[in-house]
Each structure stands twice: as structure tokens, then as C-alpha cells.
Gaussian input, Z-matrix of N, CA and C with variables (Angstrom, degrees):
# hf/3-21g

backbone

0 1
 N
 C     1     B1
 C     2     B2     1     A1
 N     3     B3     2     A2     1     D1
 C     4     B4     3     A3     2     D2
 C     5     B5     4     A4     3     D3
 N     6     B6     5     A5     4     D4
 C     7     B7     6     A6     5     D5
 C     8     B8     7     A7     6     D6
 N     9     B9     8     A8     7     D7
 C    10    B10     9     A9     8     D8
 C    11    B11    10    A10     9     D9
 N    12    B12    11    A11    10    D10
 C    13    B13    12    A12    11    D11
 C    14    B14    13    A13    12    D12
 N    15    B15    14    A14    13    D13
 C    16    B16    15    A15    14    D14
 C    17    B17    16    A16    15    D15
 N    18    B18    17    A17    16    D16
 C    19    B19    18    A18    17    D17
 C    20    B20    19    A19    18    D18
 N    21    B21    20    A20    19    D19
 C    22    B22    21    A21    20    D20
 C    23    B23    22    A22    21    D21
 N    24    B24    23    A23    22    D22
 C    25    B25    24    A24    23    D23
 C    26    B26    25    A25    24    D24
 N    27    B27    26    A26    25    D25
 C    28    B28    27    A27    26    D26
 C    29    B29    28    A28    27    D27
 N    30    B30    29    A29    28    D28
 C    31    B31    30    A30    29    D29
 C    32    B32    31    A31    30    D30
 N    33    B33    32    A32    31    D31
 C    34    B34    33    A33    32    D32
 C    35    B35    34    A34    33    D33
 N    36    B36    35    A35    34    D34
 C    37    B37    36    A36    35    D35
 C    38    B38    37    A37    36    D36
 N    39    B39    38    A38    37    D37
 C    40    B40    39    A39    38    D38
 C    41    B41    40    A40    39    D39
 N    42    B42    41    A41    40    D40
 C    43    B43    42    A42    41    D41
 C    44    B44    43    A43    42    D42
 N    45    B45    44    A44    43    D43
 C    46    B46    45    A45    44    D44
 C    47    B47    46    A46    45    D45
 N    48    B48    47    A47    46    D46
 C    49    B49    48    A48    47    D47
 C    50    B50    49    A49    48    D48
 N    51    B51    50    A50    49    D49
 C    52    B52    51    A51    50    D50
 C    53    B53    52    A52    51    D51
 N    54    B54    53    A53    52    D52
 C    55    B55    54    A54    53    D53
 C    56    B56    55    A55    54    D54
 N    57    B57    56    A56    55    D55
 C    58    B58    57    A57    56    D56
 C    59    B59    58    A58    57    D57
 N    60    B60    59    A59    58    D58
 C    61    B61    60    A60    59    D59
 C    62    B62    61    A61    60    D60
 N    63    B63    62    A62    61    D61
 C    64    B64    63    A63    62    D62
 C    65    B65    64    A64    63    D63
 N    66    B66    65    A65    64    D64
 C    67    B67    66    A66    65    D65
 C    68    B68    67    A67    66    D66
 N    69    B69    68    A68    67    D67
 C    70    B70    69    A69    68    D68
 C    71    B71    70    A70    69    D69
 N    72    B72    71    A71    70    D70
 C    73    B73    72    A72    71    D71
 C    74    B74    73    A73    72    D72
 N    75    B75    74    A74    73    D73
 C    76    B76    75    A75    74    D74
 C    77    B77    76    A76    75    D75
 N    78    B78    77    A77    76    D76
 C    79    B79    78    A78    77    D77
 C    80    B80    79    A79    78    D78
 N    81    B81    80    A80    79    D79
 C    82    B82    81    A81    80    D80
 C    83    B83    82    A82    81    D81
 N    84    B84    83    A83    82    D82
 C    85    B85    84    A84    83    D83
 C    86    B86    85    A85    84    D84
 N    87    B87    86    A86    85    D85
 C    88    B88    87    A87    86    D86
 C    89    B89    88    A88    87    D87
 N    90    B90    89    A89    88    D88
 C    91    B91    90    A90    89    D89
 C    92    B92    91    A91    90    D90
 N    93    B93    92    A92    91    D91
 C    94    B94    93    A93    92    D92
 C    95    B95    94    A94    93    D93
 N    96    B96    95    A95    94    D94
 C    97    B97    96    A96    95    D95
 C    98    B98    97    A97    96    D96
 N    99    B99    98    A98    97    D97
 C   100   B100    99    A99    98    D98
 C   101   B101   100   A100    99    D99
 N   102   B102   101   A101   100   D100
 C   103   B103   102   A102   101   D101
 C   104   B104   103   A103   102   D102
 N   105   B105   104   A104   103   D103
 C   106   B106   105   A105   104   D104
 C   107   B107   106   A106   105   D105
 N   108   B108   107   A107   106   D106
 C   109   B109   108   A108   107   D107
 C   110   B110   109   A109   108   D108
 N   111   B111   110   A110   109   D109
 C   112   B112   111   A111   110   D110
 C   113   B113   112   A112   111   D111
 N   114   B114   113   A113   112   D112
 C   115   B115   114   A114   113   D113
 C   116   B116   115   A115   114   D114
 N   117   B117   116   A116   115   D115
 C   118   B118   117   A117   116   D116
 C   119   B119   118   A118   117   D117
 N   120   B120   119   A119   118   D118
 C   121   B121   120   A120   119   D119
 C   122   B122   121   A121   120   D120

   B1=1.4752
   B2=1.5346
   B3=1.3716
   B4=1.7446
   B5=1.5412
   B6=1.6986
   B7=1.5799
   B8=1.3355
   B9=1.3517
   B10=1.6398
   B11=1.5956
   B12=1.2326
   B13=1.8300
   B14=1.3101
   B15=2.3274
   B16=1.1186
   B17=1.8546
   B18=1.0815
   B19=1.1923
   B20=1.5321
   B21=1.4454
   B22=1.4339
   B23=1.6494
   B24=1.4772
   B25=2.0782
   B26=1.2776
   B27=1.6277
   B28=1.2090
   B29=1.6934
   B30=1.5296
   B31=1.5505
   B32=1.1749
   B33=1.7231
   B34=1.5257
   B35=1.5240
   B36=1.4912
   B37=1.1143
   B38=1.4609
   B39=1.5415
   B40=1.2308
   B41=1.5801
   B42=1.4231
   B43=1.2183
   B44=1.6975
   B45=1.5227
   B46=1.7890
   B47=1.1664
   B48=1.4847
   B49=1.2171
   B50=1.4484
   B51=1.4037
   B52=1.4665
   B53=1.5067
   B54=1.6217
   B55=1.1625
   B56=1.2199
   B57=1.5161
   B58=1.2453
   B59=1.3040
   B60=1.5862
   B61=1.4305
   B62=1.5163
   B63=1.0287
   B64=1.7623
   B65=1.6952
   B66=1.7978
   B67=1.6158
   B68=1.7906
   B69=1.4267
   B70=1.8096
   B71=1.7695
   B72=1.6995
   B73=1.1833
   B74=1.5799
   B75=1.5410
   B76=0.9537
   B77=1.5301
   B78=1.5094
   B79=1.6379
   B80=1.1712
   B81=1.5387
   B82=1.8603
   B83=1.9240
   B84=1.2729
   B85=1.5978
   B86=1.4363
   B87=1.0463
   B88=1.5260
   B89=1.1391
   B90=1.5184
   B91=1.4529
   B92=1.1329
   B93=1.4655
   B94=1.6511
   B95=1.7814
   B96=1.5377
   B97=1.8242
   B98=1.1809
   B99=1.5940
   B100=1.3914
   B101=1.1195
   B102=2.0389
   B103=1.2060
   B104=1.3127
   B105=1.4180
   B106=1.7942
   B107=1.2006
   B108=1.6432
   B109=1.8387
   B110=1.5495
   B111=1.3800
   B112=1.2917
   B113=1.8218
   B114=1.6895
   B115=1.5118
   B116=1.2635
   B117=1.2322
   B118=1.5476
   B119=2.1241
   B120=0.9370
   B121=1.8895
   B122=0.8483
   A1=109.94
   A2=102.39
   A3=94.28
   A4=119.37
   A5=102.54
   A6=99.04
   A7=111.04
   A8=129.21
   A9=145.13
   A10=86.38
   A11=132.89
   A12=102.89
   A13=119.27
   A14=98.19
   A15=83.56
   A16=117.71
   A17=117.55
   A18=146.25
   A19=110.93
   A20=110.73
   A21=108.09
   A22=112.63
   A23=95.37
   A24=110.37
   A25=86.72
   A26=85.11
   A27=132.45
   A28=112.10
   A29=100.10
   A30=114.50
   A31=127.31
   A32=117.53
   A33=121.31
   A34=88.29
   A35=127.46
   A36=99.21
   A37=114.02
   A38=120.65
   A39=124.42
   A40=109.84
   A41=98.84
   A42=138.31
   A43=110.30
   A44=119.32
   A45=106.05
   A46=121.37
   A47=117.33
   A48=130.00
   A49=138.86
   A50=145.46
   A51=113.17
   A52=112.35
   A53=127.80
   A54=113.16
   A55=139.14
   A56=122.52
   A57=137.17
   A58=128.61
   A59=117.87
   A60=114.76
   A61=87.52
   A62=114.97
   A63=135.51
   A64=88.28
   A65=114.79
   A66=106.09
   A67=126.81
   A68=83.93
   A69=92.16
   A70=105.17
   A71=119.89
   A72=130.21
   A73=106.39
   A74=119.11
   A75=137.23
   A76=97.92
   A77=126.78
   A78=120.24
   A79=104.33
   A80=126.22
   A81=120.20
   A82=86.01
   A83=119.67
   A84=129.34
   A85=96.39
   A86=161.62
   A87=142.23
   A88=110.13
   A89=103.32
   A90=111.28
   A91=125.91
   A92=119.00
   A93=138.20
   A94=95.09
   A95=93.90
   A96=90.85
   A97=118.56
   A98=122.00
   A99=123.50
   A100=122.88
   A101=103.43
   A102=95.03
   A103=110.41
   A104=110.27
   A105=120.20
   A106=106.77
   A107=125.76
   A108=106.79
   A109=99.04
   A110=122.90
   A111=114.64
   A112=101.64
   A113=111.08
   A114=101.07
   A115=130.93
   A116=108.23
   A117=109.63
   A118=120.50
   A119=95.46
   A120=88.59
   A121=109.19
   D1=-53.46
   D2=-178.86
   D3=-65.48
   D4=-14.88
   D5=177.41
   D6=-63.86
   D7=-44.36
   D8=-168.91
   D9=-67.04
   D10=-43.01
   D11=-167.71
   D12=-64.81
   D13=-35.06
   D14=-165.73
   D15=-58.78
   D16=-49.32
   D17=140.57
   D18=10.78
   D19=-47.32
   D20=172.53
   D21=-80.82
   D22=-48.88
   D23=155.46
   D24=11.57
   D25=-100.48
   D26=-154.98
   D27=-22.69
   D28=-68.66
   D29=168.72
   D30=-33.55
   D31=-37.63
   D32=-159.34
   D33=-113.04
   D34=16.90
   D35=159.17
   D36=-121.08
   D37=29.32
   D38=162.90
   D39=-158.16
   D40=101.47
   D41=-161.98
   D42=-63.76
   D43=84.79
   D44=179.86
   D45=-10.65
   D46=-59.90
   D47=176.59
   D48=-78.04
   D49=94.71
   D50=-167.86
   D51=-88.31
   D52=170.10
   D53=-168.43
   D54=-70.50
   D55=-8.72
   D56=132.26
   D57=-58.27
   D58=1.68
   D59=178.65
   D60=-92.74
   D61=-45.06
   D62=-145.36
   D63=-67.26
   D64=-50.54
   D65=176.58
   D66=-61.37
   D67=-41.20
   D68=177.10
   D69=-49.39
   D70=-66.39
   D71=168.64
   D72=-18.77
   D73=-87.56
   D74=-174.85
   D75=-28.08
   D76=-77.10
   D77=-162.84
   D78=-69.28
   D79=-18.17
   D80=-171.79
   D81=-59.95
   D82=-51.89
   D83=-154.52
   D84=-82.57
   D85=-36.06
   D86=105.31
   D87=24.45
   D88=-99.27
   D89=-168.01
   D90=-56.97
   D91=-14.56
   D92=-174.77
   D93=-70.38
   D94=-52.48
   D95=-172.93
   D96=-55.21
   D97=-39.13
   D98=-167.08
   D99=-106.08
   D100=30.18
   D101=154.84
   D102=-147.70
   D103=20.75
   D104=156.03
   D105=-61.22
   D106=-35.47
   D107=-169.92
   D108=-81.17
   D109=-38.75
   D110=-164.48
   D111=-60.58
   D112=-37.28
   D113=171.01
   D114=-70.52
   D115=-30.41
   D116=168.17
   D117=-63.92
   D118=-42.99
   D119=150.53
   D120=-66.09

């Protein structure tokens, strides 16, 4: 059991994302929306 926490530790202390990844993401998916309709015409 204590092996699996550390294990989670570990995880939450290096974040997939950093918070400048997390903003770029955010406006890439933005920009993704508003320009599927213009491609779909």
C-alpha cells in the first residue's frame, strides 16, 4: 500500500502539463472550434 502512494507522490509532483502548457492547450482548442465551421463550409 505505501508503495502505490508513493507512486502517486511521485505523479502529482510532475504535472503532464505545465501551466503554460495547460494555456497554449486551452487557446490551440479555441482556435480548433472556430475554425471547424468555417471548414466545414
Amino acid at each position: 500500500m505505501g508503495k502505490i502512494r508513493q507512486g502517486n507522490k511521485e505523479q502529482k509532483k510532475q504535472p503532464l502539463l505545465t501551466p503554460k502548457e495547460k494555456k497554449s492547450a486551452k487557446q490551440a482548442e479555441k482556435h480548433a472550434t472556430d475554425m471547424a465551421p468555417l471548414l466545414g463550409r
